[in-house]
N, C-alpha and C positions, 0 to 999 in steps of 0.2 A: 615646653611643659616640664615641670620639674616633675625626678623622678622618687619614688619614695621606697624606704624598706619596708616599713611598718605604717600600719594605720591604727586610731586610736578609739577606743569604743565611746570616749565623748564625742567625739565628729565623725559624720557620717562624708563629708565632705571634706577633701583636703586642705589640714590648716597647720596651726604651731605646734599640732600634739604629733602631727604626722613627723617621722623621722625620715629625711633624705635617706637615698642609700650613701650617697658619695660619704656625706657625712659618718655611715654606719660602718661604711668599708674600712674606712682609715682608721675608725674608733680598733676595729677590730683588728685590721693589721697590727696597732701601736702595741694594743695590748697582749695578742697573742706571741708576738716578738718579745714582749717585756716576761712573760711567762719563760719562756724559752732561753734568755737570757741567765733566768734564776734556778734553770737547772743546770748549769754548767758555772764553772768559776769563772769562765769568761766568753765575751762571742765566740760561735763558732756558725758553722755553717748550720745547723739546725735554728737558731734564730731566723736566719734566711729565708728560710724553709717556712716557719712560720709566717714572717711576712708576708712572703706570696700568699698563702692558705688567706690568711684574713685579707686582703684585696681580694682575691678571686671567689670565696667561698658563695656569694649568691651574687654572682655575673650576672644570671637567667634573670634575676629579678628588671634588667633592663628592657626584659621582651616585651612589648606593648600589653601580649594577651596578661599577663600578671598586674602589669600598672592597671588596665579596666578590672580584676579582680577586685584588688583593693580598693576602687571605685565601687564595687559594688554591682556592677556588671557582671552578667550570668554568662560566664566563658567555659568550654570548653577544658574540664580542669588539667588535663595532661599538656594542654598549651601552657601551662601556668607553672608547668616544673620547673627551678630554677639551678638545682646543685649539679646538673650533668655539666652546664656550660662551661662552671669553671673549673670541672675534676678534667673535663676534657683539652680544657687551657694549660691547666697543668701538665698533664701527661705529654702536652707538644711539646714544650718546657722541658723536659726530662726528667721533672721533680714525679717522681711515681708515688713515693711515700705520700706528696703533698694530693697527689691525684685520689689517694685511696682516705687520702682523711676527710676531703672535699665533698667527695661523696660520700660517706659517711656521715655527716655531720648533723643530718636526718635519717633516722633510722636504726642508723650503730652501721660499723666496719664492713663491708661487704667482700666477699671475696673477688679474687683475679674475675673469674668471670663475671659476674657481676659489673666491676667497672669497667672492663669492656664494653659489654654493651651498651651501659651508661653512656659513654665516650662514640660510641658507634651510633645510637641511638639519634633519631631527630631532634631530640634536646640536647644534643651533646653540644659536637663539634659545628652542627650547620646552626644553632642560636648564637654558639661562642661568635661564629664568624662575621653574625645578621648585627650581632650589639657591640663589637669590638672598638668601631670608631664613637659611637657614643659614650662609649664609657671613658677612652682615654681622653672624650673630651673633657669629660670631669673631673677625669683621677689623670691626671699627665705622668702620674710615676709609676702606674702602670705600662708604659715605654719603657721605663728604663729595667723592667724586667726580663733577663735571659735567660738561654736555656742551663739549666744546671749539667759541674761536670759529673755523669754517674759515677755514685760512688761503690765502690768495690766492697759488699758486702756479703756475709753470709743468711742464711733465711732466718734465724733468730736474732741478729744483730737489725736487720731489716722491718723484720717484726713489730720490734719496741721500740727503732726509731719511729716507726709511721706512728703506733698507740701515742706515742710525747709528742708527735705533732699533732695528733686527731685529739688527746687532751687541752694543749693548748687553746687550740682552733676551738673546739667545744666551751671553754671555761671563758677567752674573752668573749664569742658570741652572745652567749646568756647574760655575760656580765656587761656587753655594752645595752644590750635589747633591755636588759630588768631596769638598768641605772635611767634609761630614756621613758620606759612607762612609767617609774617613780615619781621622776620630774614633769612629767605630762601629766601626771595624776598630785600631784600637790605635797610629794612627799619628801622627807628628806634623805637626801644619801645616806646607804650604806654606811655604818662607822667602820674605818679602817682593821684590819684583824688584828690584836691584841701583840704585843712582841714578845720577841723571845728572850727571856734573861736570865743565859744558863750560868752565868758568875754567880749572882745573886740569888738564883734557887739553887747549884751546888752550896754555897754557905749556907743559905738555912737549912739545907739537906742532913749538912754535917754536922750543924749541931745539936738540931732534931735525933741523929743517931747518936752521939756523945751522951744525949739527956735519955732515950733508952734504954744503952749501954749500960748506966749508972743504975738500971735498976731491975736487971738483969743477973739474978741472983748464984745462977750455974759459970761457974769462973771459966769450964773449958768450953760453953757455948758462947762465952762472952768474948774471950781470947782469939775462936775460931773466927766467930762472924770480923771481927776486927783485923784478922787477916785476910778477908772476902775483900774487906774494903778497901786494906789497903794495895792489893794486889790490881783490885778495880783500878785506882787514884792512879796506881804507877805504869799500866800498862794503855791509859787514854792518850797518853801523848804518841804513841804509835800512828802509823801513817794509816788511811782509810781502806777498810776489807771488811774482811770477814775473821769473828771470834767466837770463841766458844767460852761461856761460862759453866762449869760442869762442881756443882754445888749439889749436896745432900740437902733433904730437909730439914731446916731447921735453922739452914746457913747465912742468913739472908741475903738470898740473891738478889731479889725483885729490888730493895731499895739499892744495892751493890751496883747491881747493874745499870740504875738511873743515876748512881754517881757516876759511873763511865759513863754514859751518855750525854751528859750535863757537860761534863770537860771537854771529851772528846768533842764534841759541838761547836765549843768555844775555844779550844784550840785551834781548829779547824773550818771555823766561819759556816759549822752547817745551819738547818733554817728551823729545824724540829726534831720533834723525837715521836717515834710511834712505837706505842706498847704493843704488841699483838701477843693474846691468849685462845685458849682454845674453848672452853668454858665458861657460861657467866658468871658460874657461880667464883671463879677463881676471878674472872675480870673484873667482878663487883667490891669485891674484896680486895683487890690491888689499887684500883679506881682510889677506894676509900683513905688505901693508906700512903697513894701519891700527893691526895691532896691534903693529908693532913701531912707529909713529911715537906711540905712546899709551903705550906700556909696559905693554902686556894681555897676558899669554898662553893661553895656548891652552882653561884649565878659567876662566877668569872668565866669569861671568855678566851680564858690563857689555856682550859684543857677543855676538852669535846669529845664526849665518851660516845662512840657510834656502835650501838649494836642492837640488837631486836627489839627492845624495852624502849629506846632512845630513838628509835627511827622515825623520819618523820610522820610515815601513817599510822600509828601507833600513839601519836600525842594527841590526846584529846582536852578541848576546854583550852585551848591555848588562843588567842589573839593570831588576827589572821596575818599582822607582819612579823609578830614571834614565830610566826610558824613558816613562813619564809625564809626567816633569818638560820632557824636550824635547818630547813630544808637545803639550806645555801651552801652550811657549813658539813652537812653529810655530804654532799656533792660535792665539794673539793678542796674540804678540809686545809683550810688555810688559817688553822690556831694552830698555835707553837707546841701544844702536846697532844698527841689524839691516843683514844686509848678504844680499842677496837680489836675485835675478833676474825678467827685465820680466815672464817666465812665472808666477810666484808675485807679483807685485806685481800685476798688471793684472788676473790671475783673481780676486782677491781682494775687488777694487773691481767687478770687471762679475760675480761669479759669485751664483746664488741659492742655496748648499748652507750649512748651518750653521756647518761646519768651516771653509771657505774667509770667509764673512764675517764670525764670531768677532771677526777682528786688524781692522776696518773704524774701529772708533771707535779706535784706538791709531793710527794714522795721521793722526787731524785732530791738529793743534799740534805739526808736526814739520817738519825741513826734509828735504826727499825731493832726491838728487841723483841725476838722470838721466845714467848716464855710456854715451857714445857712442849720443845718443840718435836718430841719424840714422837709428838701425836698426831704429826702431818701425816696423811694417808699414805702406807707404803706405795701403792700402783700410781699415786702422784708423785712418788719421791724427785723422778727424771726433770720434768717441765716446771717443778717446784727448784728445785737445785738449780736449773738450767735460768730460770728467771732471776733468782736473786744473788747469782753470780753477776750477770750482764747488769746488773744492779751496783754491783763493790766495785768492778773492773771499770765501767766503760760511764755510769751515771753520781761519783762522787757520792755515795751510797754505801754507810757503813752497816754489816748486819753483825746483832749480837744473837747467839743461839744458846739460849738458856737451858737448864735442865740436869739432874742428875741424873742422867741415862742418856746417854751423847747419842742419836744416833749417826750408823754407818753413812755418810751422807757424801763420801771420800772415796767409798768402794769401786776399786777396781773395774767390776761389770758394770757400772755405771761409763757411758760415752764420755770421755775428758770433757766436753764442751757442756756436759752436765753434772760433772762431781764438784764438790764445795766444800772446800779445803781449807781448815778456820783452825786459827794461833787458839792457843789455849790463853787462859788468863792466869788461872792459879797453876803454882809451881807444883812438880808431882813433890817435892821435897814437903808441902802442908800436911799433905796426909789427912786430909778432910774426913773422907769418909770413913778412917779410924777413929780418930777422932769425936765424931761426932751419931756414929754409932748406939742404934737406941734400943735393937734389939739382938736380943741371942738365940740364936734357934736350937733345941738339943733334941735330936730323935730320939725315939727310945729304943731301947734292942730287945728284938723281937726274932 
């Protein structure tokens, strides 16, 4: 009897719409590994890690009582659980992280206990053990799977390896299961995501600013900004971390700062850039003037502005595979520029729901620009810092920290494994904020 993952709302009965699992496993192992790949410059053992997840992620589905589900057979639904089997396959393996994404992968992240008793549970370990030979008769390179060596890590290093495998695992899933109902359903594939061409948008960048420049009537606003940029230009070729652009109003950071990012990118073989602001009203308005400094309009698929206005339940009157497609691309944001608020950036990285940590691994190998980043919550400053450090240091992850009012984010009381320690860009030698000084304040005496 062949087994399947999915069944198809044209057939009631198993036919060509129905998807194998064997078939669904391997979609999803290849792709979760190929995710996993593209967050590191090159294999390493978290690809691995992926691999397993996507073979093992719905093992349970070989339990008979699930095959008569999708038959249409009135079962028993807690016989029909399928994610304990192979979070529990996992964890004999040694792979914890891959154990905690597994299970996961319905529902969102759960904590230690939690998958424990998943793993302890009658769907864990005793289905893992009831379908283990049926399965490697299908998958035989499920055999050649061993136990991983535990790696020596601390609980924040731990943390966001598991999220980058629970991303992966999450973003090939959906993308092998949606690409299978497309084709079952008459449709055509997904078009590829747009590429990224930070040569060719730094040059239009720059002469879009040159033609600015020229009509830019105050000689020492004109002078300063020109030392923004060039200070930008000269400090992108530096190795990937963390920086600080610390510009007055009026300096122009925002486009400065998408020149460093544009180079730095292409120096450095990253995959995107992510704007993060804290406001619409400042997001809307940056939005407007990256794509006119890029020459993008409004229907490209090169930038994907995600924030409350843009979300997908929020677009009304759209086409129902338009509305897919940006559902798709809020979810894991895989266009070359995203331009997106701290509220959808930060939940993304701290949140355990599938949806939300989807976009997790499209984030490592990008340059993220924090603009006016004064305004991150003080009481978050720790788990904020502490995140996008293990971001510059350990995921090829450059961050820029925009703002004329730096904050303290370096200090002392802050835990070392949470302070964030970022090169400045402009020399104090500019003297910016003399320079470009717009008011005088004189009290009066009294």
């Amino acid at each position: 009897m062949s087994i399947f993952a999915h069944s198809h709302s044209s057939q009631s009965e198993p036919g060509s719409n129905w998807q194998l699992l064997p078939e669904h496993l391997r979609n999803v192992a290849s792709l979760a590994r190929s995710n996993a790949v593209g967050t590191r410059d090159a294999e390493s053992s978290l690809s691995d890690s992926a691999w397993m997840a996507g073979l093992l992620h719905d093992l349970g589905k070989y339990r008979p009582e699930f095959q008569q589900m999708l038959r249409g057979l009135n079962v028993q639904r807690e016989r029909t659980y399928h994610k304990q089997a192979g979070a529990a396959k996992a964890y004999d393996f040694q792979d914890v992280c891959v154990s905690f994404a597994i299970a996961g992968h319905h529902g969102g992240l759960p904590n230690k206990t939690d998958v424990e008793s998943a793993i302890l549970s009658r769907n864990g370990r005793d289905v893992a053990a009831q379908v283990w030979s049926a399965a490697c008769r299908d998958l035989p390179e499920l055999r050649s799977l061993l136990p991983s060596r535990p790696q020596s890590m601390d609980a924040l290093t731990a943390d966001l390896q598991t999220r980058f495998i629970f991303s992966c695992l999450v973003d090939a899933d959906w993308t092998d299961t949606a690409a299978h109902e497309r084709h079952a359903s008459g449709l055509p594939p997904e078009p590829p995501p747009a590429q990224f061409q930070p040569r060719m948008w730094l040059e239009h960048l720059l002469k879009w600013l040159d033609t600015k420049a020229s009509l830019c009537r105050e000689t020492h606003v004109r002078n300063a900004r020109r030392d923004v940029l060039n200070a930008c230009l000269d400090t992108a070729g530096h190795s990937i971390g963390t920086f600080s652009l610390s510009v007055p109003t009026g300096g122009g950071k925002t486009l400065a700062s998408l020149a460093f990012a544009l180079k730095h990118a292409a120096v450095h073989g990253l995959r995107r850039i992510i704007y993060v602001a804290p406001y619409l009203t400042i997001l809307e308005q940056n939005e407007n003037a990256i794509r006119t400094a890029l020459g993008l309009d409004n229907e490209t698929d090169s930038l994907f502005a995600h924030h409350s206005p843009s979300d997908p339940g929020s677009l009304q009157g759209m086409k129902a595979d338009q509305t897919d497609s940006v559902t798709r691309r809020a979810e894991n944001w895989d266009a070359p520029l995203i331009v997106t608020t701290n509220v959808q950036f930060f939940e993304s990285l701290f949140s355990n729901r599938p949806s939300r940590c989807r976009k997790v691994q499209n984030i490592a190998r990008s340059v993220i620009i924090l603009d006016e980043c004064q305004s991150l919550p003080p009481d978050l400053v720790a788990p904020t810092c502490g995140m996008l450090r293990q971001l510059a240091t350990e995921w090829t992850t450059t961050i820029v920290l925009c703002t004329a009012t730096q904050p303290a984010f370096s200090h002392e009381q802050l835990p070392p494994a949470e302070q964030l320690k970022a090169t400045e860009i402009i020399p104090k030698s500019k003297e910016l904020f003399r320079r470009l000084k717009r008011v005088k304040l004189i009290w009066p005496d009294t």
